[in-house]
C-alpha positions in Angstrom: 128.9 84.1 114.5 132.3 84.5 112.4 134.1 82.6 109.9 138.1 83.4 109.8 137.8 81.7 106.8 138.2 84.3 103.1 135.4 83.8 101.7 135.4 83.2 97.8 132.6 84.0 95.2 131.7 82.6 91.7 132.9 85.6 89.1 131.6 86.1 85.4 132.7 89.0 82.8 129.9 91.3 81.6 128.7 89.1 79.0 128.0 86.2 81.2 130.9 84.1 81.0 132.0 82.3 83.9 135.6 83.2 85.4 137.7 81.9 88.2 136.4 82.7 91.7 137.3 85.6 93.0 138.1 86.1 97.2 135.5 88.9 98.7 137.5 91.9 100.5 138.4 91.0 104.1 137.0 94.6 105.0 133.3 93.7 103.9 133.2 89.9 104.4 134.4 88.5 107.4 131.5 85.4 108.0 129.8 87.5 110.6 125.9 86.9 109.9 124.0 89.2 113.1 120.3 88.0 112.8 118.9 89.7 115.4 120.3 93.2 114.2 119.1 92.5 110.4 115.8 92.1 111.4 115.6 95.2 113.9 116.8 96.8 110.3 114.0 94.9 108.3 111.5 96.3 110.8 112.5 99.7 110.9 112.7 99.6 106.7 109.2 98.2 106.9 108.1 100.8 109.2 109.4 103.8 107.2 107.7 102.8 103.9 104.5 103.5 105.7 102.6 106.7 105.4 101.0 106.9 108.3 97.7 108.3 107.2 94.9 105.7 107.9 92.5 108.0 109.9 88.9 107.5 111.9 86.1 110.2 112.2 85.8 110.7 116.5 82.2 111.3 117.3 82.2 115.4 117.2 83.9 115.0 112.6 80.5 112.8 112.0 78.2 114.8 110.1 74.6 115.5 112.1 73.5 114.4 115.0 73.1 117.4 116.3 69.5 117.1 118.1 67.9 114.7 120.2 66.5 111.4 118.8 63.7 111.6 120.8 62.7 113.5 124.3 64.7 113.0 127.8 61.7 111.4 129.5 58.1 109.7 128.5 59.0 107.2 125.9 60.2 104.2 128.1 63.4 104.1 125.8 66.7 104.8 127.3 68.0 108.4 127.1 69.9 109.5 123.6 72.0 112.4 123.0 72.8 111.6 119.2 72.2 109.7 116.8 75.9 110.0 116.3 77.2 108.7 119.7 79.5 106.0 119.1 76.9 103.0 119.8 74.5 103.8 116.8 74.7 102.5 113.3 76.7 105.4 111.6 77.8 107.3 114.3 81.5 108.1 115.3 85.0 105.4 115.6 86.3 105.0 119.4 89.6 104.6 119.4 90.1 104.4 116.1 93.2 104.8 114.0 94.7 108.7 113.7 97.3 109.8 111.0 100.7 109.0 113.1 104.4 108.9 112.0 105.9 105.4 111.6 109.5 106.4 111.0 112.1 104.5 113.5 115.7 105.5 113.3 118.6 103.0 113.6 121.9 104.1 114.7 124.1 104.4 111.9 126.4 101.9 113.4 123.3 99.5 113.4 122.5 99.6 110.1 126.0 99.3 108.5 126.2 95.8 110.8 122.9 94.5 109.4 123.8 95.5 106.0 127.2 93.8 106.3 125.6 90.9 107.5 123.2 90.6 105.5 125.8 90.2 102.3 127.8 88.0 104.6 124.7 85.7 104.7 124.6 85.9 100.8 128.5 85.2 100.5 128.4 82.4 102.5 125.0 80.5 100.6 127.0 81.2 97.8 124.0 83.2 96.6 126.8 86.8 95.6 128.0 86.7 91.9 130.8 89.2 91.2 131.0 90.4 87.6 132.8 92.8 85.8 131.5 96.0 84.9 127.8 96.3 82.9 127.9 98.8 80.4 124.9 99.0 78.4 124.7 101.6 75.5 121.2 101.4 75.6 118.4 100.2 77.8 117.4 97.1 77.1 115.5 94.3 79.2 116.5 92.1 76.4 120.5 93.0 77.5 120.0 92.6 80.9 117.5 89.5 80.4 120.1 87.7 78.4 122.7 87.9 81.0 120.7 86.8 83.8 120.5 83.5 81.8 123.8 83.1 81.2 124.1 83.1 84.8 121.4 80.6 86.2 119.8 82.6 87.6 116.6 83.9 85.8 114.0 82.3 87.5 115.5 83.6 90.6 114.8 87.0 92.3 117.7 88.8 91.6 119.5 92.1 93.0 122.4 94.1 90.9 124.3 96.2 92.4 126.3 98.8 90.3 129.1 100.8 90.8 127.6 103.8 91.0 124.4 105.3 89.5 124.3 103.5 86.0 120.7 104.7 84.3 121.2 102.1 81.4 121.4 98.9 83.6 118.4 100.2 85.8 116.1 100.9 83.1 117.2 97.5 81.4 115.9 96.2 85.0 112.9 97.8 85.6 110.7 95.8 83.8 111.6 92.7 85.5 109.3 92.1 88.4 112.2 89.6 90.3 115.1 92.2 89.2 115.7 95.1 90.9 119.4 97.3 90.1 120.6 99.7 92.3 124.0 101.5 93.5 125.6 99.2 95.8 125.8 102.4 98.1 122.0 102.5 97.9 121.4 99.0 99.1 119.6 98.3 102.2 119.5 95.2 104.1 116.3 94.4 103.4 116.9 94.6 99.5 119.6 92.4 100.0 117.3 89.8 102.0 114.6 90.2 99.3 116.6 88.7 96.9 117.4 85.3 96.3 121.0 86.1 94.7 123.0 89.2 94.4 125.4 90.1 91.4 127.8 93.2 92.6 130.1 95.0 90.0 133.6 93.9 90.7 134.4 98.0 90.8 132.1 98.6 93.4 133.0 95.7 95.8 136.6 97.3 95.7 135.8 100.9 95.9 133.2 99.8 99.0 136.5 98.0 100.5 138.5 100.9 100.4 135.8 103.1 101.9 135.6 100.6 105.4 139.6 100.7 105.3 139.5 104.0 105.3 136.9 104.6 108.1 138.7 102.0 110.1 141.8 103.6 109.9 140.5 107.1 110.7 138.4 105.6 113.6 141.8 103.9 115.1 143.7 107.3 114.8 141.4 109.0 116.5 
């Protein structure tokens, strides 16, 4: 579904102080929330984290086995091969699991929509702060801590999303079980539907607007 309507977010300066809304870049918020394509990208993120090597021993990697319980005939028992046929205590997994490869690879069309969507859906529950640009000297969870407060939101799980790599703000952040900071370039959908609210640099919203222009544009030309 899409919204003509600009969409607006709450904006703060870097030291928490509330601002007047700011509008979100036509380029990367135009209202359209795809559900069915952010959670084919949820799935395939889910599926890549896996490693694939859960693994079964098949009757012939059990250890022993390798004579006769007893003899073919004259015992009134039934027949046994091994004592390591799949039907006796400790002997091999049927069908078991095998190490396999999880991986599932979206189209990067695909994955662009869901991620747009995905901060469409944020924009629109009024759940995407925009502030100005964090520059911590040094890390500290105290810094990073403090501001989170000032913005209502520290009880909250919380994504930030710098412009750029910005060491200081994500080891301020790592500590924090419900914060997690990242490059807004690095974000995926699914950290974005992790999160409860999402504070984007004001730098990186603009330079991630001019990037989709820019791809538009040379997709039009050619």
């Amino acid at each position: 579904m899409a919204d003509t309507t600009t969409l607006q977010a709450a904006a703060f300066g870097a030291d928490g102080a509330k601002k007047a809304p700011v509008s979100l870049p036509a380029a990367l918020f135009d209202g359209t929330v795809n559900v069915p394509v952010m959670h084919q990208a949820v799935k395939a993120y889910l599926a890549n984290q896996r490693q694939g090597t859960a693994a079964t021993k098949i009757r012939k990697y059990v250890t022993g086995g390798n004579q006769k319980p007893w003899r073919q005939k004259g015992t009134g028992r039934a027949r046994q091969g091994s004592t390591r046929a799949p039907h006796w205590v400790g002997g091999g997994t049927v069908f078991g699991p095998q190490p396999r490869d999880y991986d599932q690879k979206l189209p990067r069309k695909v994955k662009a929509l869901a991620r747009k969507s995905a901060l469409n859906a944020r924009a629109r529950e009024d759940a995407l702060l925009v502030v100005d640009s964090l520059a911590f000297e040094s890390p500290k969870t105290k810094q990073i801590t403090a501001l989170l407060a000032r913005l209502g939101v520290s009880e909250q799980k919380v994504l930030v999303l710098t412009d750029g790599a910005k060491p200081g703000v994500y080891l301020s952040a790592r500590n924090l079980p419900n914060v997690h900071a990242m490059p807004y370039s690095d974000a995926s959908t699914y950290h974005i539907l992790w999160s409860d609210v999402v504070i984007v640099e004001s730098a990186a919203l603009s330079r991630a607007a001019e990037s989709e222009r820019a791809e538009t544009t040379d997709t039009a030309e050619g």
